[in-house]
C-alpha positions as CSV (number, residue, x, y, z in Angstrom):
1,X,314.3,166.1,-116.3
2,X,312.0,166.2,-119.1
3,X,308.3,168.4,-119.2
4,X,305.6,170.0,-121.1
5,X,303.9,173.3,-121.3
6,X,300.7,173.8,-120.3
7,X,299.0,176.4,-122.0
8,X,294.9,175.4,-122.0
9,X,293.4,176.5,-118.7
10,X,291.9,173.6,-117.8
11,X,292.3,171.3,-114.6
12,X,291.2,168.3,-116.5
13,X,294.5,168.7,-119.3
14,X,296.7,168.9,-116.0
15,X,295.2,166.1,-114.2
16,X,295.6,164.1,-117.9
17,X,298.9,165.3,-117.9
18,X,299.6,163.7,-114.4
19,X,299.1,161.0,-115.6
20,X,301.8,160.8,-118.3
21,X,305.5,160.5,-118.0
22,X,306.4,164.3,-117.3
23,X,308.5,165.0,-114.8
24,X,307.3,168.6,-114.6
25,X,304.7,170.9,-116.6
26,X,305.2,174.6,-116.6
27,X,301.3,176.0,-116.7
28,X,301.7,179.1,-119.0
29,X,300.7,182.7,-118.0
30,X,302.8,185.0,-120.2
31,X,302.3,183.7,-123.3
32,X,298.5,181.8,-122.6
33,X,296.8,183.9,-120.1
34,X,294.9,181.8,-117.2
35,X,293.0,182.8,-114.5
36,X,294.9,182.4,-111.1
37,X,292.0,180.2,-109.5
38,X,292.2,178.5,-112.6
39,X,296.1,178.0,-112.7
40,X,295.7,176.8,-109.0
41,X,293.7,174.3,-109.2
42,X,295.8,173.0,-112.3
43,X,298.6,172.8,-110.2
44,X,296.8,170.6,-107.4
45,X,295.1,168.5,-109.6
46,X,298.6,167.7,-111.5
47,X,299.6,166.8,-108.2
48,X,297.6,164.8,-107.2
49,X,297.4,163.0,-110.6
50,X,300.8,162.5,-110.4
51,X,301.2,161.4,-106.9
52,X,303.8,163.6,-106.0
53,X,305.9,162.4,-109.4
54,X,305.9,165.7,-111.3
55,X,307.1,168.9,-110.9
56,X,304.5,171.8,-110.8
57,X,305.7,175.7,-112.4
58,X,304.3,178.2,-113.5
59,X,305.6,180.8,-115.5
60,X,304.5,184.1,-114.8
61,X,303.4,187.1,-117.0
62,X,305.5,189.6,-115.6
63,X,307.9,190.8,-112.8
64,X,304.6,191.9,-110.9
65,X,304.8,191.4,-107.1
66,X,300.7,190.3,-107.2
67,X,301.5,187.6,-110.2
68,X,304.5,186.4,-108.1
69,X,302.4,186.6,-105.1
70,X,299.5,184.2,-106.3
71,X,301.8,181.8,-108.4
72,X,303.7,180.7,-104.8
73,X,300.7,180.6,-103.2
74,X,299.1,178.2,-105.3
75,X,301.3,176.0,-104.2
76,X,303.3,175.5,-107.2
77,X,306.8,174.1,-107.2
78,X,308.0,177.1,-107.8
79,X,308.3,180.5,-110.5
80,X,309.6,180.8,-113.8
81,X,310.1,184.8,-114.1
82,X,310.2,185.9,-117.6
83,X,312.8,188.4,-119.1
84,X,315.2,188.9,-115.9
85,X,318.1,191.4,-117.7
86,X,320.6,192.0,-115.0
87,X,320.8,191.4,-111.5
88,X,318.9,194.3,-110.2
89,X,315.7,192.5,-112.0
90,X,316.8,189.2,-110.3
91,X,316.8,190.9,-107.1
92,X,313.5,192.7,-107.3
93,X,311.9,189.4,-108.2
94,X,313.9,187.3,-105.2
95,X,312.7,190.5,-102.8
96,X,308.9,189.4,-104.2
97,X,309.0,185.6,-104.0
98,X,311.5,185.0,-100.9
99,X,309.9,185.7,-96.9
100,X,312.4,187.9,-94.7
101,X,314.5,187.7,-93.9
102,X,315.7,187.1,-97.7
103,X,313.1,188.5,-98.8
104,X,309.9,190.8,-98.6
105,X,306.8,188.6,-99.6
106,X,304.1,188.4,-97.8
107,X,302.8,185.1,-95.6
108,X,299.5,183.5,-96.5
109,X,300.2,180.2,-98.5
110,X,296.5,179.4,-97.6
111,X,296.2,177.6,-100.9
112,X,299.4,176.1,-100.8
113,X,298.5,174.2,-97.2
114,X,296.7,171.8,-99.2
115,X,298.1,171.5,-102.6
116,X,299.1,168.0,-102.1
117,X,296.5,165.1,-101.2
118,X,297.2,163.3,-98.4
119,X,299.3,160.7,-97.9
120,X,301.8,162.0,-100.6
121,X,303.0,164.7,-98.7
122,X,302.6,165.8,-95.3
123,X,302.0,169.8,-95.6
124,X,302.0,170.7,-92.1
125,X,300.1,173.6,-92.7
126,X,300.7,176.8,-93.7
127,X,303.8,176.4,-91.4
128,X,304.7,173.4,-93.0
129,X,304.9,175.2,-96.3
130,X,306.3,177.7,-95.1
131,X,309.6,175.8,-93.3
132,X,309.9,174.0,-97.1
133,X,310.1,177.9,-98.9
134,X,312.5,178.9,-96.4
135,X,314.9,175.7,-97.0
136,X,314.7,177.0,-100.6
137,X,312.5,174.0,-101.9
138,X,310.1,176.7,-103.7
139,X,312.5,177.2,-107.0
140,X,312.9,180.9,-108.2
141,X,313.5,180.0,-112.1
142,X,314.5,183.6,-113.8
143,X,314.4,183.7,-117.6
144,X,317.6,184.0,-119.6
145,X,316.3,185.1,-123.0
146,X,318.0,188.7,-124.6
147,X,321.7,189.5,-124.9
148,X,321.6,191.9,-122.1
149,X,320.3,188.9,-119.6
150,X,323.3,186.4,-121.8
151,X,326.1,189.1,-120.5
152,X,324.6,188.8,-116.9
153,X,323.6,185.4,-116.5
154,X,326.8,184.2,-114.5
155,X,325.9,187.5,-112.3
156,X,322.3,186.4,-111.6
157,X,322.8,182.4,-111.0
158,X,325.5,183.6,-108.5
159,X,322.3,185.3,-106.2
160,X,321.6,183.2,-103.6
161,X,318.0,182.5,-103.6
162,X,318.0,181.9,-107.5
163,X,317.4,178.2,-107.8
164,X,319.0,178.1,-111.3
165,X,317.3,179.9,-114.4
166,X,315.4,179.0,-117.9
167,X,317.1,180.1,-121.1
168,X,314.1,180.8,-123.8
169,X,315.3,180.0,-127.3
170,X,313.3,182.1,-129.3
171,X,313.9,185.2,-127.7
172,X,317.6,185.0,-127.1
173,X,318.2,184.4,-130.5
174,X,315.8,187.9,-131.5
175,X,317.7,189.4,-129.3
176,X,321.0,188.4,-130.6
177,X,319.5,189.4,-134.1
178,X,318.5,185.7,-135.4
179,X,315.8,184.2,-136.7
180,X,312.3,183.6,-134.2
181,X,313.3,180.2,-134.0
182,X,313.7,177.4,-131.0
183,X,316.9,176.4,-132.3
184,X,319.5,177.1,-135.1
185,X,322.7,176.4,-136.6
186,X,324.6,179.4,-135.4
187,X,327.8,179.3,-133.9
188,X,326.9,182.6,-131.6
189,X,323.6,181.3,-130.7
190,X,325.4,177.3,-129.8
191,X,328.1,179.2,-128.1
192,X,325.3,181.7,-126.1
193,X,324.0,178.6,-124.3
194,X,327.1,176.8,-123.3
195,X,328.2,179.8,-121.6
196,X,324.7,179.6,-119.5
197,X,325.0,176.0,-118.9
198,X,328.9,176.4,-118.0
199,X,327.6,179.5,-115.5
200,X,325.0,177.4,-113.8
201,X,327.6,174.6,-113.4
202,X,329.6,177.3,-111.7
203,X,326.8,178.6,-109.1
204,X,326.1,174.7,-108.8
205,X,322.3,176.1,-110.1
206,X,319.7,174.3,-112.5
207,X,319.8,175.1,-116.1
208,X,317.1,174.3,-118.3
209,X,315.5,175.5,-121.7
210,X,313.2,174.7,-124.3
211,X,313.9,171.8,-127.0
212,X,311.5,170.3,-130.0
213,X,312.6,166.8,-131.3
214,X,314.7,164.0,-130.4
215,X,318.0,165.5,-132.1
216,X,317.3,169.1,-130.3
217,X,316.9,167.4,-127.1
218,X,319.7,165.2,-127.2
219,X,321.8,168.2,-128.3
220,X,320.8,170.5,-125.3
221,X,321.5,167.3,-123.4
222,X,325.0,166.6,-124.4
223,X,325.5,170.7,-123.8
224,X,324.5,169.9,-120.3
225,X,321.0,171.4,-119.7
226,X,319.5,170.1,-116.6
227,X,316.4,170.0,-117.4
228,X,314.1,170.3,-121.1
229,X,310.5,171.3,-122.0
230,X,309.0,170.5,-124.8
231,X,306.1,170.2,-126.8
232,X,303.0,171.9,-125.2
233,X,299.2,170.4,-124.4
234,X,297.7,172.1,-128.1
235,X,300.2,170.7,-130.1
236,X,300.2,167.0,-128.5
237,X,296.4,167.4,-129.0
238,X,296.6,167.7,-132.5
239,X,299.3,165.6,-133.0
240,X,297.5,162.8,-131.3
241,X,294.3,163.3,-133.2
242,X,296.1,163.6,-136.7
243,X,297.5,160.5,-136.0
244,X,294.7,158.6,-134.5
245,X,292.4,160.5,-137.2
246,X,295.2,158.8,-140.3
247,X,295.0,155.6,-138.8
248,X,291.2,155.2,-139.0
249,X,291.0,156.9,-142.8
250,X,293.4,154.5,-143.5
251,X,291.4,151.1,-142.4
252,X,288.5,153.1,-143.9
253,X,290.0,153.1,-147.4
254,X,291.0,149.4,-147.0
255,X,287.6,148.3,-145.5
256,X,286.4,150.4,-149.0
257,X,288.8,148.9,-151.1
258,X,288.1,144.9,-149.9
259,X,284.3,145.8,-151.0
């Protein structure tokens, strides 16, 4: 599977994004704060822009119960938890997101009754939403991204509940005492996220990261990542415009240049 981040809080850029070929979006509240009511509606208007196609997450800005709380109850497809160490973090943020018995959170998915139009998906209900958490179809995404989560990360995939996890590039390698960067050379830094990817393919769990470029993505593809985002709504923005913006200076200076 391949995504995009979202990190404008905007229901119109989700609903845009709906309608492009990603397979899921991970709306952005660590690193881009965004009101809840704001993120919610982005997730049902992605939804329903997509018909049911894409994927919905949200990443979360902390291990806080209320943050875990509102995310699921948008309605999203499920959490990405940032900076999950060990397993006792794992487990505190499984005891927030999971009902009992597996779990402690709380029921009202009153928002998540209806974050899918009709005729895409049947809800049932609050009770329909809740039968699909229960079979585990909410995903509980921790984030693998310091050396202390690295030596743990075969511990925490093996939690049931823990739908598989989301290595973050940038911060592993800080941790590990590398450059800020999404990707590098290094043979500790390669080796780092085999050993995830060969510790999700023994829980039989997701593993997916982040990856900018073709080459990067077909690298993390050939390591056996399940799933890639890349790029992010600001940056296609600009990307786009520069390009479109080029194109037209360009037939400007020609227009000029014929007299």
């Amino acid at each position: 599977l391949v995504g995009t981040i979202l990190t404008i809080a905007s229901p119109t850029i989700a609903q845009i994004v709906g309608q492009s070929a990603a397979e899921l979006i991970m709306i952005d509240m660590e690193h881009a704060p965004q009101p809840i009511d704001t993120v919610t509606s982005m997730v049902h208007t992605f939804n329903a822009s997509s018909r049911g196609r894409g994927l919905p997450l949200i990443r979360v800005p902390s291990h806080g119960v209320e943050w875990i709380k509102w995310a699921l109850d948008s309605g999203a497809s499920g959490i990405i938890v940032p900076m999950v160490n060990d397993v006792a973090e794992a487990r505190a943020v499984l005891d927030r997101a999971v009902y009992p018995p597996g779990g402690r959170r709380s029921f009202g998915p009153i928002y998540a009754a209806y974050a899918h139009p009709a005729g895409v998906e049947e809800s049932g209900g609050q009770a329909g939403y809740f039968a699909r958490a229960q079979r585990g179809d909410v995903a509980i995404l921790p984030m693998i991204e310091s050396k202390e989560g690295l030596a743990n990360a075969e511990a925490i995939l093996a939690l049931p509940g823990v739908t598989g996890v989301l290595v973050g590039p940038a911060d592993l390698r800080l941790s590990l005492g590398m450059t800020a960067a999404i990707d590098g050379p290094e043979a500790e830094f390669q080796a780092a996220l085999e050993s995830i990817v060969a510790a999700g393919r023994k829980a039989g769990k997701l593993v997916g990261t982040v990856a900018l470029g073709e080459e990067a993505i077909a690298r993390r593809a050939k390591q056996g990542f399940d799933f890639v985002l890349t790029g992010f709504d600001m940056g296609a923005l600009v990307v786009g415009l520069n390009t479109e913006l080029a194109a037209a200076k360009k037939s400007v200076e020609a227009g000029v240049a014929r007299g």
